[in-house]
C-alpha positions as CSV (number, residue, x, y, z in Angstrom):
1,X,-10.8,19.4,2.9
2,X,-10.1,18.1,6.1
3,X,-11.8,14.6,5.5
4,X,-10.1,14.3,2.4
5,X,-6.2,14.9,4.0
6,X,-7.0,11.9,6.6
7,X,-7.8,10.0,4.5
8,X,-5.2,11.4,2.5
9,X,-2.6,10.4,5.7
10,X,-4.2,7.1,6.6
11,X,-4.0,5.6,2.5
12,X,-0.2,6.9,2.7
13,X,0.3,5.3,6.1
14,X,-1.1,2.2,4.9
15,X,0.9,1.9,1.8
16,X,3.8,2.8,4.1
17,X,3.4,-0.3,6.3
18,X,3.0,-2.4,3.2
19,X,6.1,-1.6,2.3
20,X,8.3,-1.0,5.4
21,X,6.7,-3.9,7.3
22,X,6.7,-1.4,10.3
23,X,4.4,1.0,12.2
24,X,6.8,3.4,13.3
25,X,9.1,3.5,10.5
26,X,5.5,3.9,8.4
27,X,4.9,6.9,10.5
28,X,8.5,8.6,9.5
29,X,8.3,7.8,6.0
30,X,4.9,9.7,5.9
31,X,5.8,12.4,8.2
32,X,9.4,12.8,5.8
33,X,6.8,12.7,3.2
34,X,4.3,15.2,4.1
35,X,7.3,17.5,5.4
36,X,9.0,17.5,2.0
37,X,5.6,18.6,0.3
38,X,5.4,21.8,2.9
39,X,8.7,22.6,2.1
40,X,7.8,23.2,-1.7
41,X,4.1,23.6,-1.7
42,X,4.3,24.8,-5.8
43,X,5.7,20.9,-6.5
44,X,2.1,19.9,-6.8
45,X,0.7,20.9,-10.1
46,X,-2.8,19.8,-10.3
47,X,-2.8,19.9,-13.8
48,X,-0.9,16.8,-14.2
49,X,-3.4,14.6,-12.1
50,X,-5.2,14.3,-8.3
51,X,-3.2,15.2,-5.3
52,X,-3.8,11.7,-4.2
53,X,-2.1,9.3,-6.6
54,X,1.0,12.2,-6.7
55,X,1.3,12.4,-2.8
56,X,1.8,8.2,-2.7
57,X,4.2,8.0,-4.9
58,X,5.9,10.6,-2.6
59,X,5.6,8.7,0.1
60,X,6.4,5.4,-1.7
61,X,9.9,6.5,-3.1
62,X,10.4,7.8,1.0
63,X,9.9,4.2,1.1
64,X,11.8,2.6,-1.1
65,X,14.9,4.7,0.3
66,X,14.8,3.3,3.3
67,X,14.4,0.1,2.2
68,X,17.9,0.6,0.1
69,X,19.6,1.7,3.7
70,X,18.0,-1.6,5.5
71,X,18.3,-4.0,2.8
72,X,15.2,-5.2,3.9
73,X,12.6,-5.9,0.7
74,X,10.3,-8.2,2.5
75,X,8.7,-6.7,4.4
76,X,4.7,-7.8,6.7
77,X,1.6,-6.0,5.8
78,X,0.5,-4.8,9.3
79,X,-2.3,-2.8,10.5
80,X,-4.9,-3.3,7.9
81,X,-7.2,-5.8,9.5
82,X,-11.0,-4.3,10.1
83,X,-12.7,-3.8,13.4
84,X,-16.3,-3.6,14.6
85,X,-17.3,-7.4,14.8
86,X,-19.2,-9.3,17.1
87,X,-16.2,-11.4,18.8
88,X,-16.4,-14.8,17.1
89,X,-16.6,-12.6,13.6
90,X,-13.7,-11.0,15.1
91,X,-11.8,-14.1,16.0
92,X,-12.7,-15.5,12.4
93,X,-11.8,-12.3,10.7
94,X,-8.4,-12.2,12.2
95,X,-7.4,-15.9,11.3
96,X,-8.5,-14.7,7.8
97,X,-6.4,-11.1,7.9
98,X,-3.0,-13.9,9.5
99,X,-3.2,-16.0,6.5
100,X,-3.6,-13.4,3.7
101,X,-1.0,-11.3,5.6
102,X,1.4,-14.6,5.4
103,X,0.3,-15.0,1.7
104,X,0.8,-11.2,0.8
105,X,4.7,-11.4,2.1
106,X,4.7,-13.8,-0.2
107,X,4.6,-12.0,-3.2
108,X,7.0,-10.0,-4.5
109,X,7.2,-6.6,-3.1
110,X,5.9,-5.3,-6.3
111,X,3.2,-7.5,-6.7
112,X,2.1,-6.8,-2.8
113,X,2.3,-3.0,-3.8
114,X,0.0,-3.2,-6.5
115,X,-2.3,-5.2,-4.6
116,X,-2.4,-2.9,-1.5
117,X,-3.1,0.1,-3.6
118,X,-6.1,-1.5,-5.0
119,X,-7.8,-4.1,-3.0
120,X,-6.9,-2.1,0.4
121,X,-6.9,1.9,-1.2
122,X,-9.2,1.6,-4.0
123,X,-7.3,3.6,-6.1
124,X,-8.3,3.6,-9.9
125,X,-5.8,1.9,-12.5
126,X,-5.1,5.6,-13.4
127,X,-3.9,6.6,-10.2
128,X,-1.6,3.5,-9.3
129,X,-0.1,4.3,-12.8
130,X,0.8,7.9,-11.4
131,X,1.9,6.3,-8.1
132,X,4.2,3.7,-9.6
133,X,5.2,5.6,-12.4
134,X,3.7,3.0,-15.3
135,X,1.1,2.8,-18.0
136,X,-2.7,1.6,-17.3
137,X,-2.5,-0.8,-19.5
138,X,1.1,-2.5,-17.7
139,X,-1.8,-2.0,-14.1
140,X,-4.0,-4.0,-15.4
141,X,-1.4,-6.9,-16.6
142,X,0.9,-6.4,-13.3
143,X,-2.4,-6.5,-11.1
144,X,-4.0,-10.2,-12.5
145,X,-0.5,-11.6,-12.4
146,X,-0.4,-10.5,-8.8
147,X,-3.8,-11.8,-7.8
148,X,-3.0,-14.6,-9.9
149,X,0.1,-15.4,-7.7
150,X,-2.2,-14.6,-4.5
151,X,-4.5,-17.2,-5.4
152,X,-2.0,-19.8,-6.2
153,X,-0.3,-19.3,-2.6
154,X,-3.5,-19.4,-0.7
155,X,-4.0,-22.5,-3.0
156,X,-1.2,-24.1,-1.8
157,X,-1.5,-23.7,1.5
158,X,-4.9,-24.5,1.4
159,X,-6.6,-21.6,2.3
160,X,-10.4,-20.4,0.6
């Protein structure tokens, strides 16, 4: 159980930086988040689906509100870039992680949400339906047209 809420907390906090574009401001909208699920532990019904995919949109819509009192919808994907390498894999990696950041912002912050949710969180098509509150089937479409648009930026700036 307690593998499974950090891991729970560190998908949310990534989706959170996707979004906000900041670390701290991640932090809050996850902490608002898991606050506001304490406060009515009944709201979770596992009948309708995994705690996972419910718990994201959560903390998306946290999100998405404070985007509405920054006016800020662009915002950098920060944080997500893997560790462990020898140095010059390290080095390497990171010019890669800078230049598919740069191409993520972008995208349009829908198309860099549905993106995140898969490619970083490996969530199913089901549960980025229950997260962004839309049918498999309009996943699958919004997800190539995003990787589609992906690919055509790193295209253009010349990047394999």
């Amino acid at each position: 159980m307690r593998n499974e809420l950090v891991d729970l907390g560190y998908g949310a906090h990534v989706l959170a930086i996707q979004i906000l574009g900041n670390v701290d401001d991640a932090a809050d909208a996850v902490h608002d988040s898991f606050a506001r699920v304490l406060a009515r532990p009944d709201a979770y019904d596992p009948h309708k689906g995994p705690l996972k995919p419910w718990f994201l949109r959560i903390v998306r819509n946290r999100c998405i509100d404070l985007l509405r009192q920054r006016r800020d919808f662009r915002a950098p994907v920060d944080g997500l870039a893997d560790t462990g390498r020898l140095p010059e894999q390290e080095v390497e990696r990171g010019e890669q992680d800078c230049m598919l950041q740069s191409a993520l912002r972008e995208l349009t912050a829908a198309q860099r949400q549905i993106v995140i949710l898969r490619d970083y969180l490996n969530l199913s098509y089901a549960e980025i339906a229950d997260v962004l509150d839309i049918a498999p089937v309009t996943v699958m479409s919004r997800l190539h047209r995003a990787r589609l648009a992906l690919k055509e930026i790193l295209e253009r700036h010349d990047i394999h």
